[in-house]
MIDOSE-1310 file (N, C-alpha, C; in nm, 2 decimals, decimal comma, always signed):
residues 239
xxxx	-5,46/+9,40/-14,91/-5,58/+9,43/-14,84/-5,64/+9,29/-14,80; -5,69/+9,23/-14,67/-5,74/+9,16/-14,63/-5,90/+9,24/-14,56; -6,01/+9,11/-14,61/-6,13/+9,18/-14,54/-6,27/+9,07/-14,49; -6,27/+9,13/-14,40/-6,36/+9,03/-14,31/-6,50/+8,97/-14,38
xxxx	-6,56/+8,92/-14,39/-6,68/+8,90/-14,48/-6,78/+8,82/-14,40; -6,89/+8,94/-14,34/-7,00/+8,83/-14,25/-7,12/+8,82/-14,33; -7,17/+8,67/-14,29/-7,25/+8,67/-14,37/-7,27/+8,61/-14,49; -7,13/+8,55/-14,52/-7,07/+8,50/-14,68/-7,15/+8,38/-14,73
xxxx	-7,23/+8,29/-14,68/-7,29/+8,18/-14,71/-7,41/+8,23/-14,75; -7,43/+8,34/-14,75/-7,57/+8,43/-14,81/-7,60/+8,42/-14,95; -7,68/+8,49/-14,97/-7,69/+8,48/-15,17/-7,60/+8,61/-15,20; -7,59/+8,68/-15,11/-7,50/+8,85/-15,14/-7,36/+8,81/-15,09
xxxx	-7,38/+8,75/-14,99/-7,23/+8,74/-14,92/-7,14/+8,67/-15,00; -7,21/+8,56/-15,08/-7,11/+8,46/-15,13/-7,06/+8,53/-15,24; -7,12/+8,62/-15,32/-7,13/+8,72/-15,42/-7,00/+8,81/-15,38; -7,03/+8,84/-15,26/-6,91/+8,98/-15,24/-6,76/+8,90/-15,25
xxxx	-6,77/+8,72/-15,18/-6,62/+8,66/-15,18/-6,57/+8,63/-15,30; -6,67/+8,61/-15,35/-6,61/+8,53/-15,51/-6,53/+8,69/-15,60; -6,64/+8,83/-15,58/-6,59/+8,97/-15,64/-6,44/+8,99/-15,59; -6,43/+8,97/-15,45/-6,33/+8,99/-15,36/-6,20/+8,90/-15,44
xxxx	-6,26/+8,78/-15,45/-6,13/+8,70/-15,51/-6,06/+8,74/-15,63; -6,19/+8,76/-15,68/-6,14/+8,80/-15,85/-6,07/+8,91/-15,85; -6,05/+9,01/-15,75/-5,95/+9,12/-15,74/-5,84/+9,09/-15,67; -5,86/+8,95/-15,66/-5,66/+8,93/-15,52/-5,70/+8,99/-15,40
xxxx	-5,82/+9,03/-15,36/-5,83/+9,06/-15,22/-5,82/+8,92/-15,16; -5,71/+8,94/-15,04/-5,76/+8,80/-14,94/-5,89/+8,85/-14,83; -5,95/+8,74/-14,84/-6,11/+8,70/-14,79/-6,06/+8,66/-14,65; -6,16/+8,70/-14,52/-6,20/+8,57/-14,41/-6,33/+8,58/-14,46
xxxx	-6,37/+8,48/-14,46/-6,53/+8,43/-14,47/-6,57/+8,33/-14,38; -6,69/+8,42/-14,27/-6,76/+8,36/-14,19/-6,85/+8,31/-14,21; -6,92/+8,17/-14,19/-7,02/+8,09/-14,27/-7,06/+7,98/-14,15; -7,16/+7,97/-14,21/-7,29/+7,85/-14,17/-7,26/+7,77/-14,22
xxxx	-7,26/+7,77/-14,37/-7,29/+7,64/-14,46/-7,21/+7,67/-14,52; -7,12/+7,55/-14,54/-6,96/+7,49/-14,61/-7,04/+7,49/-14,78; -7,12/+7,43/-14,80/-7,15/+7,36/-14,92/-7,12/+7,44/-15,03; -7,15/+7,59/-15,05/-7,14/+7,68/-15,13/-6,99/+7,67/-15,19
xxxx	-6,88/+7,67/-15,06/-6,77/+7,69/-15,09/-6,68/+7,62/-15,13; -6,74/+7,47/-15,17/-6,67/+7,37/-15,25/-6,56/+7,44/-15,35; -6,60/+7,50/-15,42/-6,56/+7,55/-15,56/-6,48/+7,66/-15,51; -6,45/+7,72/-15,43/-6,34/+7,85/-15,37/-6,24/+7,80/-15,26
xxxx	-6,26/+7,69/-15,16/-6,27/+7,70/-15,06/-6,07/+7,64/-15,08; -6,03/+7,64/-15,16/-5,88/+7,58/-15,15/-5,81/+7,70/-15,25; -5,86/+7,86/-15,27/-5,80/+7,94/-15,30/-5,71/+7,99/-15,23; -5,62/+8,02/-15,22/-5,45/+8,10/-15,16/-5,52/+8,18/-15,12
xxxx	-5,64/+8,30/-15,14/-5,66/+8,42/-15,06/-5,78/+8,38/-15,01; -5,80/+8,31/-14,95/-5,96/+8,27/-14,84/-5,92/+8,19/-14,72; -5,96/+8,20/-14,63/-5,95/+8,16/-14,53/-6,11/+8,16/-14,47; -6,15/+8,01/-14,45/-6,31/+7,99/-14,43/-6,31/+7,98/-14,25
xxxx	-6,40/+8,05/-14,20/-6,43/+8,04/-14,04/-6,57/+7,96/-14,11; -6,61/+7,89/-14,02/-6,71/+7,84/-14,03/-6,74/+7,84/-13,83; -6,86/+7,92/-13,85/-6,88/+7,98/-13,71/-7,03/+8,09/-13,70; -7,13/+8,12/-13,58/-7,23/+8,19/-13,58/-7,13/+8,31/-13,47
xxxx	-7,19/+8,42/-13,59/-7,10/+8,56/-13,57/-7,11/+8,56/-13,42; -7,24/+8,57/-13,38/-7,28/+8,62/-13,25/-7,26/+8,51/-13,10; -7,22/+8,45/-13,10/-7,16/+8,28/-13,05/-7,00/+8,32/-13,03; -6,97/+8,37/-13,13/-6,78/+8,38/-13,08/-6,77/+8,45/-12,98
xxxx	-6,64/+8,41/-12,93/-6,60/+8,49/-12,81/-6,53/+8,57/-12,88; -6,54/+8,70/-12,81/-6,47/+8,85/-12,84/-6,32/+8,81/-12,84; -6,26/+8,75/-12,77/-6,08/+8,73/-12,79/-6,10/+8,66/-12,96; -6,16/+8,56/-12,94/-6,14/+8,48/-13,09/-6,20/+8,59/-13,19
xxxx	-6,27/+8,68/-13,20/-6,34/+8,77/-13,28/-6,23/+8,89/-13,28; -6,16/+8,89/-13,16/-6,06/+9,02/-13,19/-5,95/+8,98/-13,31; -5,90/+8,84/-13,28/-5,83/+8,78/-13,37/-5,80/+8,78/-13,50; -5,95/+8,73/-13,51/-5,98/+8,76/-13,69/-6,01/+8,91/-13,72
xxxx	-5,99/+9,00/-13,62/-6,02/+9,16/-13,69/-5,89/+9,20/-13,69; -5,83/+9,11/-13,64/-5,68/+9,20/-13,61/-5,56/+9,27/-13,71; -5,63/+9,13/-13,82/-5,54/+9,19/-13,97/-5,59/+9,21/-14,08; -5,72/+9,28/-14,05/-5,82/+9,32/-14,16/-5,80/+9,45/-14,21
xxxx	-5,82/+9,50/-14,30/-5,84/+9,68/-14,33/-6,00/+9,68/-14,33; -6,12/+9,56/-14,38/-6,23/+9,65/-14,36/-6,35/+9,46/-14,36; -6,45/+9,52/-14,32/-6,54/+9,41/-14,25/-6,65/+9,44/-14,35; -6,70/+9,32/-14,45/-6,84/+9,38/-14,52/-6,97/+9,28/-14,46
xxxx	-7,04/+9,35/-14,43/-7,14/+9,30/-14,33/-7,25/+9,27/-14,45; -7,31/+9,12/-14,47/-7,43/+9,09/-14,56/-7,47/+9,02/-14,47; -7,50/+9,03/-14,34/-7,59/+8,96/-14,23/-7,73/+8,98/-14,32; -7,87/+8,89/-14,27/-7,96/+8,95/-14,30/-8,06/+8,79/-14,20
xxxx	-8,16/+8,83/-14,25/-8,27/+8,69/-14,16/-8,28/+8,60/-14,26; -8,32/+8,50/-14,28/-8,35/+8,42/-14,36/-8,53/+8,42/-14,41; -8,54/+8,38/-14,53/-8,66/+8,43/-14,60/-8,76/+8,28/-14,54; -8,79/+8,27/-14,40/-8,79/+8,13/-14,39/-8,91/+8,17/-14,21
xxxx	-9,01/+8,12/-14,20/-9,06/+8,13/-14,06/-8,97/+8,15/-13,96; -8,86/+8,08/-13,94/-8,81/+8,04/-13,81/-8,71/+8,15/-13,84; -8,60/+8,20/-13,98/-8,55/+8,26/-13,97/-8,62/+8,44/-13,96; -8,76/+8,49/-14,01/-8,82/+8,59/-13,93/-8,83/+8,60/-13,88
xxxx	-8,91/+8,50/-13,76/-8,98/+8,57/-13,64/-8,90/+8,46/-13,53; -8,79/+8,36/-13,58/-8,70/+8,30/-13,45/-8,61/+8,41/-13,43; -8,53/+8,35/-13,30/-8,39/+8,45/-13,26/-8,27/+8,43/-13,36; -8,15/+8,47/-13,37/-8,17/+8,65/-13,27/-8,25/+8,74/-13,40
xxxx	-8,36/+8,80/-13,30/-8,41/+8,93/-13,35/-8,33/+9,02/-13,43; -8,20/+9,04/-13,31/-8,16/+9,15/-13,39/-7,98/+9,09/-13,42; -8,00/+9,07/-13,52/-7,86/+8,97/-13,53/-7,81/+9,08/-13,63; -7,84/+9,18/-13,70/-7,78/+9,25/-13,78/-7,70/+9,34/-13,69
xxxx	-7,79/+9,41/-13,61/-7,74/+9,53/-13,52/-7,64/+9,49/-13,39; -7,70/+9,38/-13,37/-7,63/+9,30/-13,27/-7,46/+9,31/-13,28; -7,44/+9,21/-13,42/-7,33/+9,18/-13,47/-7,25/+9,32/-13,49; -7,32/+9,42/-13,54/-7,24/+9,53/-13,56/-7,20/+9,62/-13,46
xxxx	-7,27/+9,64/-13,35/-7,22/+9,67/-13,19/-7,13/+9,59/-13,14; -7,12/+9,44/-13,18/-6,97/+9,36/-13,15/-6,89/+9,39/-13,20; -6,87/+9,45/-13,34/-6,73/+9,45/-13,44/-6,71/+9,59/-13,38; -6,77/+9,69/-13,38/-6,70/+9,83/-13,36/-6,69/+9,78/-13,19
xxxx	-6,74/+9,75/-13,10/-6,73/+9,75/-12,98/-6,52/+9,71/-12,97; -6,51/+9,61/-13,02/-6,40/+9,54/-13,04/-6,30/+9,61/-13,12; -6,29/+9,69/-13,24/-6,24/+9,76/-13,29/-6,24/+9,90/-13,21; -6,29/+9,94/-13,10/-6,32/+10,04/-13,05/-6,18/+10,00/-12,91
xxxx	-6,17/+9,89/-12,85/-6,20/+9,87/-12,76/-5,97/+9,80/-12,79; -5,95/+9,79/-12,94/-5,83/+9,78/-12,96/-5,71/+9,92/-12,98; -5,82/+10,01/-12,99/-5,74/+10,13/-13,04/-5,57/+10,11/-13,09; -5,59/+10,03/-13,18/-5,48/+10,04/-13,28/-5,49/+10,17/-13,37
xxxx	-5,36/+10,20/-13,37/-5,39/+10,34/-13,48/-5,36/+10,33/-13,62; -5,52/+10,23/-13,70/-5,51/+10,21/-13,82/-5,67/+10,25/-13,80; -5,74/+10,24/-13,93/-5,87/+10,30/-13,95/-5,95/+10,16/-14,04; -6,05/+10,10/-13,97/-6,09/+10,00/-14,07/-6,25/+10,04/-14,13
xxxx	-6,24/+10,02/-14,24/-6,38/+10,02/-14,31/-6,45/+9,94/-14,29; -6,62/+9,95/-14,25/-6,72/+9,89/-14,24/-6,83/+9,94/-14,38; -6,87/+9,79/-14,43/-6,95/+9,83/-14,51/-7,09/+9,78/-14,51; -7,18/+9,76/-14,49/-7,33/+9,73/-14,44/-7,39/+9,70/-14,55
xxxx	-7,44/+9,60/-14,58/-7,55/+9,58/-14,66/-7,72/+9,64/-14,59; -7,74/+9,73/-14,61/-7,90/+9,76/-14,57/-8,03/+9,78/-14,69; -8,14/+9,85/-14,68/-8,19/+9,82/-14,75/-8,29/+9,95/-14,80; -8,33/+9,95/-14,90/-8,44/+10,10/-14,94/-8,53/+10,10/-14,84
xxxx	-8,58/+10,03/-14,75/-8,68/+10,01/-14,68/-8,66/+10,11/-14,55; -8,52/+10,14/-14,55/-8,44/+10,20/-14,45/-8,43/+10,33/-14,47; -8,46/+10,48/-14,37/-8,42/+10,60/-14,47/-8,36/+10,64/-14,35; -8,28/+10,73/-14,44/-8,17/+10,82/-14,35/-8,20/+10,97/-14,31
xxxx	-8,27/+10,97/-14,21/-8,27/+11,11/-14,18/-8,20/+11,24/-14,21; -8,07/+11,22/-14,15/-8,00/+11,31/-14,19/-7,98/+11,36/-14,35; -8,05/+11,29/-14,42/-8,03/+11,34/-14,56/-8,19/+11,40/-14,62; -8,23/+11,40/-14,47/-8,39/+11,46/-14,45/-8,50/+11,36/-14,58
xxxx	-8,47/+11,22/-14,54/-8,55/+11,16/-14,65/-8,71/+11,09/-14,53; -8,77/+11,08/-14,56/-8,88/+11,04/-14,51/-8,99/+10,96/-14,59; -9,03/+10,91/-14,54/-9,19/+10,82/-14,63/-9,30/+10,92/-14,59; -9,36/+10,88/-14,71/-9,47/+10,95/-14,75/-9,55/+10,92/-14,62
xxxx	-9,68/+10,99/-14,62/-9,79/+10,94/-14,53/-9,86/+10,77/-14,57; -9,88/+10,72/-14,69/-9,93/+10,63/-14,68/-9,82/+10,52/-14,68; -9,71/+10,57/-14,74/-9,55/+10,46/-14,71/-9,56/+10,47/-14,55; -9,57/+10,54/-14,52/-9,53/+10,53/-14,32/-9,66/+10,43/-14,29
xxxx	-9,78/+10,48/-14,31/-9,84/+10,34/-14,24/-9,85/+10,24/-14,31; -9,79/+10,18/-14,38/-9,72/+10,03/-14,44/-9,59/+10,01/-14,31; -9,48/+10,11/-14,36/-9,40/+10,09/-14,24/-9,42/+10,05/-14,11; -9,53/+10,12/-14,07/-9,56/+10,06/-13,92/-9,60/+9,93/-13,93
xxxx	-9,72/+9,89/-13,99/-9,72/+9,76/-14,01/-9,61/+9,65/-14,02; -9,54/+9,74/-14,15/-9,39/+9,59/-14,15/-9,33/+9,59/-14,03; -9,31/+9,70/-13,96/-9,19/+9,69/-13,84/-9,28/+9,58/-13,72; -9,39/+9,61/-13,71/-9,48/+9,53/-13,59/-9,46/+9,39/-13,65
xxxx	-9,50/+9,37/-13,74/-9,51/+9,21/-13,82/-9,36/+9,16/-13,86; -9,27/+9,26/-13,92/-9,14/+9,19/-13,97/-9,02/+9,22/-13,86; -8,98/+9,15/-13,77/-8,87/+9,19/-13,69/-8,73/+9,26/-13,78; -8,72/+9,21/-13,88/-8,59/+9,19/-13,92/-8,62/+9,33/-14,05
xxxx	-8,73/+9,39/-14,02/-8,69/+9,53/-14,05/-8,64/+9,62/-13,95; -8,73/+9,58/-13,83/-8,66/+9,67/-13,77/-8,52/+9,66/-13,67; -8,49/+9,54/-13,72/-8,30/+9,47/-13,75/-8,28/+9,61/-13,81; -8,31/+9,61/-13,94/-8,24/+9,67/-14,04/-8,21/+9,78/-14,00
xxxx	-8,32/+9,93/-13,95/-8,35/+10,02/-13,95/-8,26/+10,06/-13,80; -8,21/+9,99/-13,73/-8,16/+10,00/-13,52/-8,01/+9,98/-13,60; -7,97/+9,87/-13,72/-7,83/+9,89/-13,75/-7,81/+10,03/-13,79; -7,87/+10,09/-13,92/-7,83/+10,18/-13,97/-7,87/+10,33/-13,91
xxxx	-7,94/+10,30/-13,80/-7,92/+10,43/-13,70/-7,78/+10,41/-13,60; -7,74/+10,29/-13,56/-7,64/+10,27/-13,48/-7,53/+10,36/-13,59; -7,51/+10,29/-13,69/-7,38/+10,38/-13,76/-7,41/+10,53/-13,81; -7,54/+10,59/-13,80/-7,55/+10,69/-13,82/-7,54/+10,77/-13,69
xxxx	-7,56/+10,70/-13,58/-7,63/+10,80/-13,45/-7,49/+10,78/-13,38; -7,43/+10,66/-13,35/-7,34/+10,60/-13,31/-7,21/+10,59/-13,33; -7,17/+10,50/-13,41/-7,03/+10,56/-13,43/-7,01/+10,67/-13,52; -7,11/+10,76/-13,57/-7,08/+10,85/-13,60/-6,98/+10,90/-13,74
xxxx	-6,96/+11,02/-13,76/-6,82/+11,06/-13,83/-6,69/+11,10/-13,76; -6,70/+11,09/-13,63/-6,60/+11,15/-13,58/-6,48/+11,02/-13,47; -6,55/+10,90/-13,54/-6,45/+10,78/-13,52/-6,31/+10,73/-13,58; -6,18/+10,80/-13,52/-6,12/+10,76/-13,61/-6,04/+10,64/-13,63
xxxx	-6,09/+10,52/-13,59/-6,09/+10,38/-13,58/-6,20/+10,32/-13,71; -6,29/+10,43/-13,70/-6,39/+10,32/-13,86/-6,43/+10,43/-13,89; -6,43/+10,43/-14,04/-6,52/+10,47/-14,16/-6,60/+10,37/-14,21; -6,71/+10,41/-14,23/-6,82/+10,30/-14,30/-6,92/+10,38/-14,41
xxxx	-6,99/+10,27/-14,48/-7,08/+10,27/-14,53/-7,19/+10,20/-14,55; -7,31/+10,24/-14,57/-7,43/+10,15/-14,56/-7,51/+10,16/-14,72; -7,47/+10,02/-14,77/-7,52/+10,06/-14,88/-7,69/+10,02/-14,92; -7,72/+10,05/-14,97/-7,92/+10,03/-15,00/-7,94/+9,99/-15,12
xxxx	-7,97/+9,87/-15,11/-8,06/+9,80/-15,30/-8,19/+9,83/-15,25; -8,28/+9,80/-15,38/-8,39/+9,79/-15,35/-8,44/+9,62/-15,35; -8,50/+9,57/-15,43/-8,55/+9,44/-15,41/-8,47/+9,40/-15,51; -8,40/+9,32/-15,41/-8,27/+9,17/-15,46/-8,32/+9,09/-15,55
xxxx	-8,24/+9,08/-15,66/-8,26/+8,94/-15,78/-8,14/+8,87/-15,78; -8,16/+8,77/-15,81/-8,06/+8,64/-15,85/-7,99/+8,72/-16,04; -7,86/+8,71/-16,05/-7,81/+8,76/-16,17/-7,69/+8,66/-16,18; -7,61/+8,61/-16,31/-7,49/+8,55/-16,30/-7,36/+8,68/-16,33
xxxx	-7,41/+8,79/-16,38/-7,30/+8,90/-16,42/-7,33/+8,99/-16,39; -7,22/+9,08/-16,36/-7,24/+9,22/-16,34/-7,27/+9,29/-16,44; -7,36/+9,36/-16,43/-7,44/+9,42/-16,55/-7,46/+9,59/-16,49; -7,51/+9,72/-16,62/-7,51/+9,82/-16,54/-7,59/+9,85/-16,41
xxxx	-7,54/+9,95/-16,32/-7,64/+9,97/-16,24/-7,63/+10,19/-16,24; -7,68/+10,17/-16,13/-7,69/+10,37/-16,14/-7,71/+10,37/-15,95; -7,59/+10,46/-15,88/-7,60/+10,48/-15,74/-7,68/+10,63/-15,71; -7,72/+10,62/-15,58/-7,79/+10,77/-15,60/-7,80/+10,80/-15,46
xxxx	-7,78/+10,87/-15,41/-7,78/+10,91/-15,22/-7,91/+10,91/-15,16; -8,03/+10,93/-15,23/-8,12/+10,84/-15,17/-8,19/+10,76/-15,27; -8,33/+10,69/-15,22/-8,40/+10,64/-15,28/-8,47/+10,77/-15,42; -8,47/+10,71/-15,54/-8,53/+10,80/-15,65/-8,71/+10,76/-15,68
xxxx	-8,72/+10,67/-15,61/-8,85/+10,56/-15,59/-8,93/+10,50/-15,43; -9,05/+10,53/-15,48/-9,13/+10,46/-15,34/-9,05/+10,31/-15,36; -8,98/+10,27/-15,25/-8,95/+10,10/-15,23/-9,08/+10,01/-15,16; -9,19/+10,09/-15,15/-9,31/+10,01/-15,10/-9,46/+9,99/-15,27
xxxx	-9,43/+10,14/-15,31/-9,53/+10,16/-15,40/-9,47/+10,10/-15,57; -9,36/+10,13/-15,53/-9,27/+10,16/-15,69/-9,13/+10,10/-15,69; -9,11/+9,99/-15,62/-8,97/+9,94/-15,60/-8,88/+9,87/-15,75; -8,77/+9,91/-15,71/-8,68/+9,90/-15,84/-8,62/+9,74/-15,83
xxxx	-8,56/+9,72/-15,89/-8,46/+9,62/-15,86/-8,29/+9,60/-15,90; -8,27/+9,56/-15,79/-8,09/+9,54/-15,78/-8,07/+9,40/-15,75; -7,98/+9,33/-15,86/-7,94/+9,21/-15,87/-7,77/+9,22/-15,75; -7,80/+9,10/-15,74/-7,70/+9,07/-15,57/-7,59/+9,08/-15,63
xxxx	-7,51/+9,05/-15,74/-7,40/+9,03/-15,77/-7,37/+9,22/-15,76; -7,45/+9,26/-15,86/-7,43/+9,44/-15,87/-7,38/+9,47/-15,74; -7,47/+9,44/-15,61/-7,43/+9,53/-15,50/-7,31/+9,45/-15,45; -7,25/+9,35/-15,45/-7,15/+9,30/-15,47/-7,05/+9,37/-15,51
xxxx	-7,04/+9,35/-15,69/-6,96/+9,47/-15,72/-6,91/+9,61/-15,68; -7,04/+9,67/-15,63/-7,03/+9,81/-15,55/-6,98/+9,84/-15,43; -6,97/+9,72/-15,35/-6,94/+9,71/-15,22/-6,74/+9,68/-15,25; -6,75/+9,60/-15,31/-6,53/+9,57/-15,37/-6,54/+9,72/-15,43
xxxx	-6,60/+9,76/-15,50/-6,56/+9,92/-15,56/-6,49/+9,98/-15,46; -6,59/+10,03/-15,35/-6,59/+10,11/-15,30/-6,43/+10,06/-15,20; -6,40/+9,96/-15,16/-6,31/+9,93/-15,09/-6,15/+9,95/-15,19; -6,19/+9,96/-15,33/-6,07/+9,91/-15,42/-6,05/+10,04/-15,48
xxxx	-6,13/+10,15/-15,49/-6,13/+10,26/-15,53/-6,14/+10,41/-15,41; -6,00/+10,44/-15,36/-6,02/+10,54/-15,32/-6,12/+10,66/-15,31; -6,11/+10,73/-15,42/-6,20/+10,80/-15,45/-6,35/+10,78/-15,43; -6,34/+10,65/-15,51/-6,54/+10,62/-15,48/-6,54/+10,59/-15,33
xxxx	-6,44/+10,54/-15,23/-6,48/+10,48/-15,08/-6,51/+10,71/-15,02; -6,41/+10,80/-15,06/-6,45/+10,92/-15,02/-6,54/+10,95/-15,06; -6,58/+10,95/-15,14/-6,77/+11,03/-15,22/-6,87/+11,00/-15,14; -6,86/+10,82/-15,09/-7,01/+10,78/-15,03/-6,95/+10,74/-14,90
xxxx	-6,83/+10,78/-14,84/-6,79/+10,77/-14,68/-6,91/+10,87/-14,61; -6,95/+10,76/-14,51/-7,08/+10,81/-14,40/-7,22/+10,86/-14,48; -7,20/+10,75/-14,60/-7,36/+10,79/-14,61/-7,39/+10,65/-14,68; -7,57/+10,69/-14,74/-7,60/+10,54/-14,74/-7,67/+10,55/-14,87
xxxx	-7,58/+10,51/-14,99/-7,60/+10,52/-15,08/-7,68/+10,41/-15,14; -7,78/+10,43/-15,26/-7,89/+10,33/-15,30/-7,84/+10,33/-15,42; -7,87/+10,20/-15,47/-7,82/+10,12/-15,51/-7,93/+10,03/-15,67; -7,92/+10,05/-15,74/-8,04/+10,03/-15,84/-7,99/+9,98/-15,98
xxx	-8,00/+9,83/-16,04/-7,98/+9,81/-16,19/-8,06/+9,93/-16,26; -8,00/+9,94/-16,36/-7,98/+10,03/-16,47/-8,14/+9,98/-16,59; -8,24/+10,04/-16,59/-8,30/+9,99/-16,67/-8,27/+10,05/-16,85
């Protein structure tokens, strides 16, 4: 199994290559910043692109998807002025209309998995989840003031509205923590098809390495990738 990894210079992404390694998956890892990868960067199963996802040309982007079985997406904005409210706006959703565009657009007859990092902030209709009345007007607020929610919320309609279930070029999943912590081990966690908690009133917490873990699961374990195929499972340390 070879798998594409955007995003990897992240606090989650770097998490999912190092999980990745420790299972003999070979890694591409796309990255901004080399520095992280001192300590990986001369393993037999990695191969480091160092490149901005949305900058490549689609031939060079077809390339690196060419021998993947599955792409885990930990795009996100940076916790930083220029990375909120600078461009790209929408570099989550962006990036993810590139990969299936390109995978759409190869029709090889293999099937690759996409796996999304999104977030509790995000709800899935079709599983008829909604915010409350006073969670919705926070929501409006965040989306007017935080671009890079409503990043989040345009990706995970794209794979819900968009490519749909009936692509047989990609299966995906979108998986949902609630508020990210810094952890050195994988410790328990508990998955649940929606949120079991307000993420505005009552937010839980999931450490980055966990959704790490969960994300190689699901790629390394048959069974668990069928259970939570096309939906968007949440994601919560185990108190």
């Amino acid at each position: 199994m070879k798998v594409l990894v955007l995003g990897a210079s992240g606090a989650t992404g770097f998490n999912v290559v190092t999980q990745l390694l420790k299972q003999g998956i070979d890694v591409k890892a796309l990255i901004r910043n080399e520095e992280k990868f001192e300590s990986i960067k001369n393993s037999k199963n990695i191969e480091i692109i160092k490149a901005s996802i949305l900058e490549i040309d689609n031939h060079i982007l077809n390339q690196y998807l060419d021998d993947v079985d599955a792409v885990i997406s930990c795009l996100g904005h940076n916790i930083t002025l220029k990375g909120i409210y600078g461009k790209p706006y929408t570099l989550v959703v962006d990036t993810l209309k590139k990969i299936v565009s390109i995978i759409n657009s190869n029709n090889k007859n293999k099937t690759i998995k996409i796996v999304l990092m999104n977030t509790t902030a995000c709800i899935n209709k079709l599983q008829n989840e909604k915010f409350k009345i006073n969670e919705n007007i926070i929501m409006k607020i965040v989306r007017l003031l935080l671009p890079p929610q409503r990043d989040n919320e345009l990706a995970l309609k794209y794979l819900i509205d968009i490519v749909g279930i009936n692509n047989k070029l990609i299966e995906w999943v979108a998986v949902r923590p609630d508020t990210l912590i810094n952890e050195l081990e994988v410790s328990e966690y508990t998955v649940y098809p929606s949120s079991i908690r307000s993420p505005i009133f009552d937010a839980g917490k999931t450490s980055r390495i966990n959704v790490a873990d969960f994300m190689v699961s699901l790629l390394k374990d048959e069974k668990l990738w069928e259970k939570w195929k096309y939906k968007t499972p949440v994601i919560y340390n185990k108190e």
